[in-house]
N, C-alpha and C positions, 0 to 999 in steps of 0.2 A: 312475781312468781317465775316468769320464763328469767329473770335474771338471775335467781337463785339457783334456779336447776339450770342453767348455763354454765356457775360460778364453783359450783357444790356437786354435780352428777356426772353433767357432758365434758368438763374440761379436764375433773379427775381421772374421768375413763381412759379417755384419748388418749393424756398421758402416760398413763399405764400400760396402754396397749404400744405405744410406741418405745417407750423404755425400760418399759420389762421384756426382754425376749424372750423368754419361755410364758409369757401369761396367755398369749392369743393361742398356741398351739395349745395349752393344756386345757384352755375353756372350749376351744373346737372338737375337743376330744371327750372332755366332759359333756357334750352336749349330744356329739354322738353317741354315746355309749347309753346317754338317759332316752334317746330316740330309739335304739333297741332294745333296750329293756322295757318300756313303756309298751311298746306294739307287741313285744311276748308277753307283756301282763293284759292288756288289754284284751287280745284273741282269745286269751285261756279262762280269764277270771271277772273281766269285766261285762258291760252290758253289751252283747255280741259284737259280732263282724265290724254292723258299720258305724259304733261308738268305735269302737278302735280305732279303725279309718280315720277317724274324724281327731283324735284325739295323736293318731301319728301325724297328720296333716299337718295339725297346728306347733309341732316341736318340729314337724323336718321345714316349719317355715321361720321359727326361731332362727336353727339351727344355719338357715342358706342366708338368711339377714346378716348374722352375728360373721360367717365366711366373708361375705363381700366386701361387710363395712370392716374389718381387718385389711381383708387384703387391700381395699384403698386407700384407709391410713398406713399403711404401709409404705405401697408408692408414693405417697405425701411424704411419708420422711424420709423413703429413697431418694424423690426428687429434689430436697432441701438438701442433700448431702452434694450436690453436683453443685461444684465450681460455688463452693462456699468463699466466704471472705476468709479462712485459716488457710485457704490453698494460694493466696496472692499474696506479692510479695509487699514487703513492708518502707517507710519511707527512712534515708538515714535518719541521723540527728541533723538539724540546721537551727545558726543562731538569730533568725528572724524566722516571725509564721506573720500571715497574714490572712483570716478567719473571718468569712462571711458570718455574724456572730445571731443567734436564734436560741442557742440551747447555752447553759451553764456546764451541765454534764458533758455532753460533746467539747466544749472548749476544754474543760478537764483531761480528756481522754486523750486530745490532741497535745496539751503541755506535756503530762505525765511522757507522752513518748521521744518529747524532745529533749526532757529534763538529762543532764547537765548543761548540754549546749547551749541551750535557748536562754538569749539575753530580752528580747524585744519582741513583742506580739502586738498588732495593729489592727485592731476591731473595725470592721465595717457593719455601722451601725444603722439602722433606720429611727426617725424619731421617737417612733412606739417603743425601740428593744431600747434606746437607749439608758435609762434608767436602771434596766436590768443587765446593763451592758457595763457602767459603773460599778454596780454593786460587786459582779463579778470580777471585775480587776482587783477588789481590794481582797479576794479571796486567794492570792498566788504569791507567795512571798518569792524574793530572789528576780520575778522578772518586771521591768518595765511594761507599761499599757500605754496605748496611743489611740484613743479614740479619733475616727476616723467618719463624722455622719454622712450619711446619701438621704439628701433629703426627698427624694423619690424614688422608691423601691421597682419603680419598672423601669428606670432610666438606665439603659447599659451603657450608653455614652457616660456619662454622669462617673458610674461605678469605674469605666476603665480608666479614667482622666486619673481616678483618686488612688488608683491602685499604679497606674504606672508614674503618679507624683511621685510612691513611695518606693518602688524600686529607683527614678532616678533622682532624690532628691534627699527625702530624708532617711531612707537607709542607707546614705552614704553618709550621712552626719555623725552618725554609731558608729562608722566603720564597718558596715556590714555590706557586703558587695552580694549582689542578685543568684551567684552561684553558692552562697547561704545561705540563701531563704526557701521559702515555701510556701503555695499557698494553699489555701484548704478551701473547700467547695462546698461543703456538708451542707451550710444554712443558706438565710437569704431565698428570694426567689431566684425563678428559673433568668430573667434579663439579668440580675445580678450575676450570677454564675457566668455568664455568655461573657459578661463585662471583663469578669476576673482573669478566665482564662484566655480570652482575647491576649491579656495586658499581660500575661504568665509567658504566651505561645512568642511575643514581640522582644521580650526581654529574658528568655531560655531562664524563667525559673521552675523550680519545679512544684508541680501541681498533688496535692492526696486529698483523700476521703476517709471520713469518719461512720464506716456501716453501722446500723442496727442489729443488734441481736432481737432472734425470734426464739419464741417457743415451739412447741412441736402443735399446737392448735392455732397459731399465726401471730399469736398476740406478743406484740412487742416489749422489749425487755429492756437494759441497758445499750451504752457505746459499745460496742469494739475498736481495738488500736486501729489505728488510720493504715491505711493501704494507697498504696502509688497507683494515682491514673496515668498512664502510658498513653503518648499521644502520637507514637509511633508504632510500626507493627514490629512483631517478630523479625530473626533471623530463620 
């Protein structure tokens, strides 16, 4: 039951109130308006004074509910608007990636943005994703796959050794030099990550991310195109 009215009531709403901009004002307005017409009908024709009382009480307590919880979905999606992923900047094209691999879709998300460029993508895989790791190379026509295993997923030693093999060893076998590559952080655990970009920060390749898309009630959606981690500051 609470999943249906989760799935079917609270989430229709939400959205509604957040991406229709005239729907919160115009039901705050409808609700005032039934709040003084109620308490003129009440005074004049209903069961005295303090039925009326009683009967504007419970619409001016609709009505301060129905204000609030607007205006804090509101600030929820004003707050979502700040320093989204559409405001960062994007990675060039480069003809090696190198992809802590976890998701199909994210690994998608991430070719698609380097398509034409991208010759070679080198999965780092754990034993578990492996299988799903395969599957997914045979889904990309046009680029090579180089499965890449860590057979311990909290080993960042482990992860950097394998990742700085492949900038200096076999991504010189393609012809692909470090200042064409990239590597992507999205999946993998967090020691993997530490590993990657270790071996990224030693060998000046460059590093992105593949964000999530949310909804405006928090629930996750699709990739978005990968965005450049900057491991320097501003000018």
């Amino acid at each position: 039951m609470n999943q249906w009215w989760d799935e079917w009531v609270v989430r229709p709403f939400i959205r509604t109130l957040t991406e229709v901009a005239w729907f919160g004002p115009v039901v705050i307005a409808i609700l005032v308006s039934l709040l003084v017409n109620m308490f003129t009908e009440a005074l004049t024709t209903w069961g005295g004074v303090a039925f009326g009382f009683l009967v504007w009480i419970f619409l001016a307590a609709i009505t301060i509910s129905f204000v609030y919880g607007y205006n804090w979905v509101d600030r929820r999606r004003r707050g979502r608007g700040l320093g989204t992923p559409a405001d960062r900047k994007h990675p060039s094209k480069y003809a090696g990636l190198v992809f802590l691999f976890s998701r199909e879709d994210t690994l998608r998300e991430a070719i698609q943005h380097h398509r034409p460029a991208l010759q070679h993508c080198w999965l780092i895989v754990t034993p578990q994703m492996q299988p799903a790791a395969l599957k997914a190379a045979n889904h990309f026509d046009g680029i090579q796959f180089s499965i890449e295993p860590l057979s311990d997923l909290y080993d960042t030693r482990a992860c950097f050794d394998i990742v700085c093999n492949i900038f200096e060893q076999k991504a010189g076998l393609l012809h692909i030099t470090p200042a064409h590559m990239v590597a992507d952080i999205t999946g993998g655990t967090k020691p993997m990550t530490v590993g990657l970009i270790l071996a990224c920060i030693e060998h000046g390749v460059a590093i992105q991310h593949v964000p999530t898309a949310y909804d405006v009630t928090g629930k996750p959606g699709g990739p978005l195109s990968p965005i450049v981690i900057e491991l320097t500051g501003g000018d």
